[in-house]
N, C-alpha and C positions, 0 to 999 in steps of 0.2 A: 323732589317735587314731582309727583309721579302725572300731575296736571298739564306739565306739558311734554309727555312722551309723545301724544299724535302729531304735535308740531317737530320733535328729534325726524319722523320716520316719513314724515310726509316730506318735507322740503328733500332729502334724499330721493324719495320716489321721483320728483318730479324732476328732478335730475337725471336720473336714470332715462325717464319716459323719453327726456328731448334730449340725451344722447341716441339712445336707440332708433328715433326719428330720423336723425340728421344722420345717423350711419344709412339706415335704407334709403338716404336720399341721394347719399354719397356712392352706395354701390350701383343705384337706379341709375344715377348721371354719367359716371364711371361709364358703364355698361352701355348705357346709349350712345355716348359719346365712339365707345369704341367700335359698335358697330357700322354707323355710319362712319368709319374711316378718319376720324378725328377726336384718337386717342387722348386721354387728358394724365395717364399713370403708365407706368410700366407693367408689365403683367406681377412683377413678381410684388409692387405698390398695391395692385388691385386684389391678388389671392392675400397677403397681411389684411389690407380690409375685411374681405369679405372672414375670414377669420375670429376676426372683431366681432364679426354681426354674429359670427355662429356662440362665438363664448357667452353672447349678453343677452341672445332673444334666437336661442336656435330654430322656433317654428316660424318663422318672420317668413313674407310669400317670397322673398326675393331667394332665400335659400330652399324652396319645398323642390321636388323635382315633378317638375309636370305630366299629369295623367297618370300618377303613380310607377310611371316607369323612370329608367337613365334621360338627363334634359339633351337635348339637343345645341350642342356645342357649334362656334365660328370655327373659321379655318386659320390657320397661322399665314400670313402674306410674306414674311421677312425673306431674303435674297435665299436661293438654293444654298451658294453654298456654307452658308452661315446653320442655314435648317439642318446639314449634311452633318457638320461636327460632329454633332452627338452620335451619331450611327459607328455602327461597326465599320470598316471597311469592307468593300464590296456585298455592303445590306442588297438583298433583293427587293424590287423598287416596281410599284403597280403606276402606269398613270393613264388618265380616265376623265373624259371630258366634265368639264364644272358644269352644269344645265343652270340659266340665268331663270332661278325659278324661286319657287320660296319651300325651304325645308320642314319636312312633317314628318312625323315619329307615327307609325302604325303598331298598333298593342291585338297579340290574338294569344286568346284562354280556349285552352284544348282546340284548338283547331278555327277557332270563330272569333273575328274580329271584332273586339270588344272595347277600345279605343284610340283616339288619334289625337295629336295634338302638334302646333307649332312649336317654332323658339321662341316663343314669348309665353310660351303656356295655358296658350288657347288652345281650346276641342276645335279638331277642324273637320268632326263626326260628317257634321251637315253637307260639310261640300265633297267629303272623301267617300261619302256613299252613293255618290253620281258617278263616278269616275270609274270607266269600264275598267279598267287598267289593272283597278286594286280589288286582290281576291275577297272574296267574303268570308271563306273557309280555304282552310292549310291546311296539310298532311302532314301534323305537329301535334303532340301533346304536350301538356304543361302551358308557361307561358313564354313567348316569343315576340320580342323588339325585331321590328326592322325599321330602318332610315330612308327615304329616300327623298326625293325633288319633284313637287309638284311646279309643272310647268303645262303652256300653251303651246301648241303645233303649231299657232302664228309665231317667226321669229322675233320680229319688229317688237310685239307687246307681250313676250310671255311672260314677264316677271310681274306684270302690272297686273295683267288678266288672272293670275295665279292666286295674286294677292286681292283683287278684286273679290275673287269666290270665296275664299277662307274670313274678308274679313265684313261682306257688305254684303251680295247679294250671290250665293251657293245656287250654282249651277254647273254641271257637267260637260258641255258643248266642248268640243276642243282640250280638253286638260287632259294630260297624260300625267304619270305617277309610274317616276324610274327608280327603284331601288337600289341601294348601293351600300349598306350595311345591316347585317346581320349579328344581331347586340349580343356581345359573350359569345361567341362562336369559337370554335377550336380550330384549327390544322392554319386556313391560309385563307386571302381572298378570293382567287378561286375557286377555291372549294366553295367558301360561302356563295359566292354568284350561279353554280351551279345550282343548288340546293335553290336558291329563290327564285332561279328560273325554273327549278322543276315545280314550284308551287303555283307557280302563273305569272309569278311577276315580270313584270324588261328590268334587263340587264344591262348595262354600258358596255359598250365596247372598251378592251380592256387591253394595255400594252404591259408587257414585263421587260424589264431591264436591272441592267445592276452599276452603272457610270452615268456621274452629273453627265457629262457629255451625251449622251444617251437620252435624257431629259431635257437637255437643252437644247438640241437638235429637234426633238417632238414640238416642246414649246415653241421653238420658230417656224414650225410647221403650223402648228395653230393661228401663230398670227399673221402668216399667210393665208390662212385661209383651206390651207390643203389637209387638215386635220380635224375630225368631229363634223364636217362642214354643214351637216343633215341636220344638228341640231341648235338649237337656241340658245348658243354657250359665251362666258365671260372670260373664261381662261378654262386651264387643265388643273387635276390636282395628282399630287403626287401622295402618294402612301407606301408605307413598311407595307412587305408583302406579307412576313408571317406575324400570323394572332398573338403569340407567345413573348416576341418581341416588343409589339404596339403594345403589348397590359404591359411588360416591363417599362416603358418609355412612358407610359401611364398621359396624362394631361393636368393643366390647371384649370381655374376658374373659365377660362374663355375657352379655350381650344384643345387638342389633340394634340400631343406633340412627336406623334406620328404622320402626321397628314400637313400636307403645305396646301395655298393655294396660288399659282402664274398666273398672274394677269397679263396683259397691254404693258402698261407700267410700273 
């Protein structure tokens, strides 16, 4: 009865349509949830989902990577020595104050900064073109990612002021833009923090070690107060020092799993 093929393929379609739905509602909620600190899955729950979404609807916006470069990942929070495991014994270990700002991705084509964007995947064009801070032109060819933290030289409100610009009313006054990653880079952190200081960028101040104890000792420096104190910080982050390392330890869906971040608690 070949009269009713469109009813065979249609009742399937619409199945498909509000699975597919209810998965980007599932990775959206997922994902909110765990940014603000009140995770609803496990990471390795969340990477099978999002998995799902890429088998059934790979162009779907929840998977695109923003501003056509690498997305801008959270930080891992789980206890040092738990995060330690995976490492080699005695990994070379960077840490580096966390700036209480909001994270932005800068994109430069042959030398010229050609776009910006948040972790939600917003152009943050408008308000990162005010901001003395960030170069307009690099002594780079090809293309070149960098990371870093838009924040306010006010303590009290830089994460709000930061957020304010990027997502309402783009204004320069007071924001700074400190770099802190150098996307696909070779040799080490160092090396990269050199390199984007010689482009113009700031650089964090930057401690090496190689013992939890080492990091634990800084961290209670921090929350004394006697660490980063000049700037507008939530915790410290620790990072693998070499690049070769951090692509082998690779990341999931959320985060790096190179990089932690100490808070307070």
């Amino acid at each position: 009865m070949t009269d009713s093929a469109p009813y065979d393929h249609g009742l399937p379609m619409l199945f498909t349509q509000m699975s597919v739905a209810s998965l980007r509602d599932e990775v959206r909620n997922a994902d909110a949830a765990y940014r603000a600190g009140t995770p609803v899955m496990s990471d390795e729950d969340f990477d099978a989902l999002v998995r799902q979404l890429q088998a059934v609807a790979p162009h779907a916006p929840e998977l695109q990577k923003p501003g056509g470069g690498t997305a801008l990942l959270s930080l891992d929070n789980r206890p040092l020595s738990e995060w330690m495991e995976r490492l080699p014994e005695g990994t070379p270990l960077i840490v580096q104050p966390k700036i209480d700002g909001c994270a932005v991705a800068l994109r430069y084509v042959d030398g010229r900064l050609d776009a910006a964007w948040t972790r939600s995947g917003r152009s943050a064009m408008p308000a990162v073109s005010l901001v003395d801070s960030i170069p307009r032109k690099i002594d780079a060819p090809g293309t070149v990612q960098v990371n870093g933290e838009l924040y306010d030289v006010d303590q009290e409100f830089s994460q709000k002021n930061a957020a304010r610009s990027l997502n309402k009313t783009p204004g320069g006054d007071g924001l700074v833009f400190m770099a802190y990653t150098l996307v696909d880079a070779e040799a080490n952190e160092l090396a990269s923090l050199q390199v984007m200081s010689e482009w113009g960028f700031l650089v964090p101040d930057t401690l090496v070690c190689t013992q939890p104890e080492e990091v634990e000792a800084l961290h209670q420096r921090w929350k004394m107060g006697d660490l980063f104190e000049a700037l507008p910080t939530d915790g410290i982050v620790v990072k693998v020092f070499m690049h070769d390392l951090q692509r082998e330890l690779g990341a999931n869906s959320r985060c790096p799993l190179w990089a932690l971040a100490m808070k307070k608690f």
